[in-house]
PyMOL CGO cylinders between C-alpha atoms (Angstrom):
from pymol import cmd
from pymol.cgo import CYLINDER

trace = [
    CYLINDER, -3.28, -18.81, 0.25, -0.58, -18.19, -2.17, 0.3, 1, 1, 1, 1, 1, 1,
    CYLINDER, -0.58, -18.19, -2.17, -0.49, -17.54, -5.81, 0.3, 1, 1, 1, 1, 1, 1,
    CYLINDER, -0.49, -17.54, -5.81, 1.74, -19.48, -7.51, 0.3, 1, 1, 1, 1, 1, 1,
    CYLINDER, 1.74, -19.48, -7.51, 3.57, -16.99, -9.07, 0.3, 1, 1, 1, 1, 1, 1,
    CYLINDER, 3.57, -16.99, -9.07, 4.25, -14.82, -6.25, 0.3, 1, 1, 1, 1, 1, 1,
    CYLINDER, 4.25, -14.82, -6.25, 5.76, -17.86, -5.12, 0.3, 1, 1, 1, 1, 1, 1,
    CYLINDER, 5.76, -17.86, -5.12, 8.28, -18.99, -8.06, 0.3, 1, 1, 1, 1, 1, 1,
    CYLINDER, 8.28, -18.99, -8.06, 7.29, -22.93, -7.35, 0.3, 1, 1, 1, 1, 1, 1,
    CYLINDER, 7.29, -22.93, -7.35, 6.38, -22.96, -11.08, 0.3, 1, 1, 1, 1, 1, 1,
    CYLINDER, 6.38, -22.96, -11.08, 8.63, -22.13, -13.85, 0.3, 1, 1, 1, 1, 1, 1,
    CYLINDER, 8.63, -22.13, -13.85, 7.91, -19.77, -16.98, 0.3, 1, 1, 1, 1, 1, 1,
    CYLINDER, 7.91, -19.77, -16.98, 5.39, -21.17, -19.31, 0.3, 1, 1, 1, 1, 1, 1,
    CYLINDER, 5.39, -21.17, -19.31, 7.52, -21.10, -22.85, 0.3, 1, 1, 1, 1, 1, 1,
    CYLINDER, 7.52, -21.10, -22.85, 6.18, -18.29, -25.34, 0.3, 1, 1, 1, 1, 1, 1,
    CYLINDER, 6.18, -18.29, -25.34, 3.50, -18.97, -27.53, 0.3, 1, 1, 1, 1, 1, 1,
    CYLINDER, 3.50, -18.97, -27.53, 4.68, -21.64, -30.06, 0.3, 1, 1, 1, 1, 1, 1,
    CYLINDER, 4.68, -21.64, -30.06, 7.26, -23.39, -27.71, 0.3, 1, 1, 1, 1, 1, 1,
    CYLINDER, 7.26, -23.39, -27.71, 4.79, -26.54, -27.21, 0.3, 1, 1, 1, 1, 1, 1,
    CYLINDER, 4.79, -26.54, -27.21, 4.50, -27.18, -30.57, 0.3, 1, 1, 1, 1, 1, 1,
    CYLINDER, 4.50, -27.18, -30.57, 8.00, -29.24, -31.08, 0.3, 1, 1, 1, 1, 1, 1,
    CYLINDER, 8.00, -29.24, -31.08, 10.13, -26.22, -31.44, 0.3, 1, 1, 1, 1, 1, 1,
    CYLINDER, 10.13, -26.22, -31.44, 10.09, -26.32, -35.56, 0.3, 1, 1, 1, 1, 1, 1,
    CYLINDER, 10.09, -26.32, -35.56, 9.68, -22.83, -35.40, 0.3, 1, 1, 1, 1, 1, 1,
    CYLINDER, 9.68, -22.83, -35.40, 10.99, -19.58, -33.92, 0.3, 1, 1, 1, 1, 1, 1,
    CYLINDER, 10.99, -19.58, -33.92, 7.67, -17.82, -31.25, 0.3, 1, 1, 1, 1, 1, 1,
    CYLINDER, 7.67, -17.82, -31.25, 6.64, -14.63, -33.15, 0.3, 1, 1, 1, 1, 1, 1,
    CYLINDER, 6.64, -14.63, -33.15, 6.05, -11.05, -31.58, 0.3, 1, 1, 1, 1, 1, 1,
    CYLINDER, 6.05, -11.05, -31.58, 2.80, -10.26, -30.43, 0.3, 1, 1, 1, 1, 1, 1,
    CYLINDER, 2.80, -10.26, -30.43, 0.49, -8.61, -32.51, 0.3, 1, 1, 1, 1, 1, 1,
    CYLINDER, 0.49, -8.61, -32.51, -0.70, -5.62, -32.58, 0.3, 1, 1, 1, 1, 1, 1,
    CYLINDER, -0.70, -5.62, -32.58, -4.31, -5.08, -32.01, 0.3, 1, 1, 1, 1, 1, 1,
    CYLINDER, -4.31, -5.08, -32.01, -5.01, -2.64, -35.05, 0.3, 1, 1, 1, 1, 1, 1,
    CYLINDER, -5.01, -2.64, -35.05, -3.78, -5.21, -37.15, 0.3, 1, 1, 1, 1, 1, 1,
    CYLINDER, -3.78, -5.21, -37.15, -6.73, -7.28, -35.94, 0.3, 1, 1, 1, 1, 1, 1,
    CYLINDER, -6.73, -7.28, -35.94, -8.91, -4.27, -35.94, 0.3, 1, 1, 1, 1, 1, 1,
    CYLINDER, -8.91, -4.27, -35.94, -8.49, -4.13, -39.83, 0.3, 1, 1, 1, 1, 1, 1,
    CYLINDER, -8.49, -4.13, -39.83, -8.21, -7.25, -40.21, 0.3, 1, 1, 1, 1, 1, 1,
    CYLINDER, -8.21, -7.25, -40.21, -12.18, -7.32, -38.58, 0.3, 1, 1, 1, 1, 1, 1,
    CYLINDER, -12.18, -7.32, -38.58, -12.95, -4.26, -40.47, 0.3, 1, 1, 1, 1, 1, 1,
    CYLINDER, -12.95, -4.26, -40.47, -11.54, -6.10, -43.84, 0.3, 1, 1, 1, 1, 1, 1,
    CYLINDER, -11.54, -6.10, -43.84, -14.44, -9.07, -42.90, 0.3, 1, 1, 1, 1, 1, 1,
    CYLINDER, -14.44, -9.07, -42.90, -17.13, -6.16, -41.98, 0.3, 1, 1, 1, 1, 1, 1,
    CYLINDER, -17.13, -6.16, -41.98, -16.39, -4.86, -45.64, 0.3, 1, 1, 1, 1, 1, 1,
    CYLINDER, -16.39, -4.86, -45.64, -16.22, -8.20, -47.56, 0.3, 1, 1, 1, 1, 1, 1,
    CYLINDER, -16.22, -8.20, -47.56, -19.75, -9.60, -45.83, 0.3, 1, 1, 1, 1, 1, 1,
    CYLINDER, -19.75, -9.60, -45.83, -21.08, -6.30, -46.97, 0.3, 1, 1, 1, 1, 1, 1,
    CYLINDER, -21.08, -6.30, -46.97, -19.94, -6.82, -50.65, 0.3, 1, 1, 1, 1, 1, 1,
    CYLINDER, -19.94, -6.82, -50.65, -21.52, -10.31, -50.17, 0.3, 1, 1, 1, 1, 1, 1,
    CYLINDER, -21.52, -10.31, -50.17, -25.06, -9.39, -48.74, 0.3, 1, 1, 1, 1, 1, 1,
    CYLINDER, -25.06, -9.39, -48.74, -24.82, -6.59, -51.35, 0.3, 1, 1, 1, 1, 1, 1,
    CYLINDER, -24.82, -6.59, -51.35, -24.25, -8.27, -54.62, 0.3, 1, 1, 1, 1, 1, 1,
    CYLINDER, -24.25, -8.27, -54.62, -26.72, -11.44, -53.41, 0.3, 1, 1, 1, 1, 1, 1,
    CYLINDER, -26.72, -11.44, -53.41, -29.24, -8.45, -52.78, 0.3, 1, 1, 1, 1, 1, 1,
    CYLINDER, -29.24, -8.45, -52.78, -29.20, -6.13, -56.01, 0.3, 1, 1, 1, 1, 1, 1,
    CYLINDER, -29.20, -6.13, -56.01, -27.63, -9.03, -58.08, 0.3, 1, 1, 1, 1, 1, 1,
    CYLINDER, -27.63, -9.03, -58.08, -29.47, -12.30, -57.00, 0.3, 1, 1, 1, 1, 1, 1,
    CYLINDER, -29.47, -12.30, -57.00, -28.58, -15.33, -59.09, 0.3, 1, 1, 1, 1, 1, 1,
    CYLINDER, -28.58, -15.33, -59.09, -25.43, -15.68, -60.83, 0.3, 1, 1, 1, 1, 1, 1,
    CYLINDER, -25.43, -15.68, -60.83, -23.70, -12.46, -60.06, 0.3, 1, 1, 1, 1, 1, 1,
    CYLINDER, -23.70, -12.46, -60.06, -24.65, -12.76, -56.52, 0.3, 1, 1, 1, 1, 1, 1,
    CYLINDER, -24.65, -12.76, -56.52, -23.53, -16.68, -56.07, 0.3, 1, 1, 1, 1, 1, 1,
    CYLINDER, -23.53, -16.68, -56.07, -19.86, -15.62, -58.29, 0.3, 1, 1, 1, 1, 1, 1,
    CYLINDER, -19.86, -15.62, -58.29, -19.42, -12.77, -55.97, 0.3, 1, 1, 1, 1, 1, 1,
    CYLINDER, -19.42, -12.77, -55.97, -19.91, -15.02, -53.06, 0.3, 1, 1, 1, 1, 1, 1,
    CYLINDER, -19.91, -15.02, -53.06, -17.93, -17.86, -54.36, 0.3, 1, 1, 1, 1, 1, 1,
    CYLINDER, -17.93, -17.86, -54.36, -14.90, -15.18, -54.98, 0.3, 1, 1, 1, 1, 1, 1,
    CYLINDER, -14.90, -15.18, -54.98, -15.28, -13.36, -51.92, 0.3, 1, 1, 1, 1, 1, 1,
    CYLINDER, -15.28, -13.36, -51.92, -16.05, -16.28, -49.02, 0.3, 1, 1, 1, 1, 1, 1,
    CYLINDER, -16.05, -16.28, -49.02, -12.47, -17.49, -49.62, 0.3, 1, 1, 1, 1, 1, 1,
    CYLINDER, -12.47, -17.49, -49.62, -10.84, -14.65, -49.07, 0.3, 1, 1, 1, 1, 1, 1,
    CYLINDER, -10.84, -14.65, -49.07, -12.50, -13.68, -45.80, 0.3, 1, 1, 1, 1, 1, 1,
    CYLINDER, -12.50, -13.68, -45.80, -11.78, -17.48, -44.65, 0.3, 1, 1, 1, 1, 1, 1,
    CYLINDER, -11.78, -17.48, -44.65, -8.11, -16.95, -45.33, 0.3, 1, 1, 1, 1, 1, 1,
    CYLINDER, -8.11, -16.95, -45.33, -7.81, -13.20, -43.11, 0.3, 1, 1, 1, 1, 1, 1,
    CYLINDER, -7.81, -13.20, -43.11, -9.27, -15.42, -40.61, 0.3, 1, 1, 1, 1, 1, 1,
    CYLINDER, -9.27, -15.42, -40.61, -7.51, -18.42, -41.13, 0.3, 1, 1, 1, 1, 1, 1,
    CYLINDER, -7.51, -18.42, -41.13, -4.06, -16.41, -41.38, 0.3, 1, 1, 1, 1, 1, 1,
    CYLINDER, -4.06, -16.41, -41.38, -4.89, -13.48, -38.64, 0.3, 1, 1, 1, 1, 1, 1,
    CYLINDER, -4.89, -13.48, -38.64, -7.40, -15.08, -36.18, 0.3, 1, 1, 1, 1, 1, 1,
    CYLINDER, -7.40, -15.08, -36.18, -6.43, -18.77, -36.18, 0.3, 1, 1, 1, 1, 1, 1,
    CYLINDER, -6.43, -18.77, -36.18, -2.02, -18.00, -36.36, 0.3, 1, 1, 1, 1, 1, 1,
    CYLINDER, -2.02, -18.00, -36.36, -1.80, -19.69, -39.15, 0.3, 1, 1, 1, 1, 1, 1,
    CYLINDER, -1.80, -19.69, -39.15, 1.00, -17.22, -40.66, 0.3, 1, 1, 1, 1, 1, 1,
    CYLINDER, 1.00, -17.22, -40.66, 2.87, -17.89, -37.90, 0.3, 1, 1, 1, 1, 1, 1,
    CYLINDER, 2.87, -17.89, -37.90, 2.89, -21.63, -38.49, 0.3, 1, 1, 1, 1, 1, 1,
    CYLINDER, 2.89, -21.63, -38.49, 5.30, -24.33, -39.34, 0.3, 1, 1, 1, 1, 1, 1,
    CYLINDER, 5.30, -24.33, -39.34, 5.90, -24.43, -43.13, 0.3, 1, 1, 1, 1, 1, 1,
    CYLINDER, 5.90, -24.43, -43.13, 5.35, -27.72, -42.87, 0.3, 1, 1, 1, 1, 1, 1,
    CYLINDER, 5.35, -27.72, -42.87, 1.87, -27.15, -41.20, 0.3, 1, 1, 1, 1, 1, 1,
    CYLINDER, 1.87, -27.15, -41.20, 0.89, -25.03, -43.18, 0.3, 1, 1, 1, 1, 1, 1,
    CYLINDER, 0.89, -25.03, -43.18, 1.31, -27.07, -46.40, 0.3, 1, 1, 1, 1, 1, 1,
    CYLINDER, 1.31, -27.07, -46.40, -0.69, -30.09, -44.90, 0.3, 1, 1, 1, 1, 1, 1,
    CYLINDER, -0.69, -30.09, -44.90, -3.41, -27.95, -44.05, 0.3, 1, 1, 1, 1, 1, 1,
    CYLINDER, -3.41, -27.95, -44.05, -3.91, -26.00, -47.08, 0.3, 1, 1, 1, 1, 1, 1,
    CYLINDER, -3.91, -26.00, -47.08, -3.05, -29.35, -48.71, 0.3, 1, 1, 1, 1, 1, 1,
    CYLINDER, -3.05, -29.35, -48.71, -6.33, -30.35, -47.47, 0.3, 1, 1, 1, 1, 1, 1,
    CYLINDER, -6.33, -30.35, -47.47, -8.12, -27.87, -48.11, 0.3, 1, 1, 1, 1, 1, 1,
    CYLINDER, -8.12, -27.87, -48.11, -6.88, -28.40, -51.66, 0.3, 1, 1, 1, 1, 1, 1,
    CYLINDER, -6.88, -28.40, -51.66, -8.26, -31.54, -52.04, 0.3, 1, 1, 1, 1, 1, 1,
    CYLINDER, -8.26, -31.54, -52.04, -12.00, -29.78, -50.28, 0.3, 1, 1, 1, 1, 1, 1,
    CYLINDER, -12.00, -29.78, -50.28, -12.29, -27.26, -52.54, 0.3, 1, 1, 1, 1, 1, 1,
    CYLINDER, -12.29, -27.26, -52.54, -11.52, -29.88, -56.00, 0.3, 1, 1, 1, 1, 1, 1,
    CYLINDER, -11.52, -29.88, -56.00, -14.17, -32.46, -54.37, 0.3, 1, 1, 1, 1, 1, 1,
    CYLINDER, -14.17, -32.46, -54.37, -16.46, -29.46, -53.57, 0.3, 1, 1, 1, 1, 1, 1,
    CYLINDER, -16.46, -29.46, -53.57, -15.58, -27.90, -57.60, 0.3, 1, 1, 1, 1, 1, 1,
    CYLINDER, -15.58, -27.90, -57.60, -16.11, -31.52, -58.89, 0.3, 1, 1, 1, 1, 1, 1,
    CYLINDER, -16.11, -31.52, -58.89, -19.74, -31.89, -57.62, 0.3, 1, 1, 1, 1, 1, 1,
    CYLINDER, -19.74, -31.89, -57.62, -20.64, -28.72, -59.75, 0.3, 1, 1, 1, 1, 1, 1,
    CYLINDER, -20.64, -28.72, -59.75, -20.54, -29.92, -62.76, 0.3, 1, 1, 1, 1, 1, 1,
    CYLINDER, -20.54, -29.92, -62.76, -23.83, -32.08, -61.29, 0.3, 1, 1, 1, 1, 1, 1,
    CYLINDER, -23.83, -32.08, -61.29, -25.24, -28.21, -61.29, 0.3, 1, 1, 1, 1, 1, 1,
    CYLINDER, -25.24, -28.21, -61.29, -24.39, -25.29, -62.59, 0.3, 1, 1, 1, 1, 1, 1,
    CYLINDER, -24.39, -25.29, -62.59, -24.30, -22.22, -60.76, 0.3, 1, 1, 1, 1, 1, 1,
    CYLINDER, -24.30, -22.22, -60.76, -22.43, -19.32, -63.05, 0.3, 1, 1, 1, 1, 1, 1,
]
cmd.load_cgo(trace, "trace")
């Protein structure tokens, strides 16, 4: 049995990026410290979290969280998920929607008030 590759009956696959309509150049690898911090960065912010809701539960606790969750979701939405590395274009529809989350989420708080 041979492996395909040994063989050369299948060609390259294109880098990471090429199948996504070609609106934008593949980007180096990279480097696994950068994800190391970038894990160490979420270890450190969850702390801060489980922290303030601890010795400041209530208001401080719920504004810490409400400054700090977004953050950590845009390391991983940036490092973990590619998205720098993204079509502009992309990009701007996807944060476009999360736009438009976030103001429906904001709007239902002034139902209840949390700071």
């Amino acid at each position: 049995m041979q492996d395909s590759h040994t063989t050369g009956a299948h060609a390259h696959p294109a880098p990471h990026g090429g199948g996504h309509g070609g609106d934008h150049a593949a980007h180096a690898p990279v480097a696994t410290g950068t994800f190391v911090l970038v894990w160490v960065a979420l270890l450190v912010l969850t702390l801060v979290t489980v922290a303030a809701s601890t010795w400041f539960p209530g208001k401080v606790g719920i504004g810490v969280a409400m400054v700090v969750t977004p953050i950590k979701a845009a390391l991983i939405l940036m490092w973990f998920m590619h998205l720098k590395y993204e079509a502009m274009v992309f990009r701007t529809m996807f944060l476009s929607a999360i736009g438009i989350l976030a103001l429906v989420m904001g709007l239902t708080f002034f139902d209840y008030s949390f700071l």
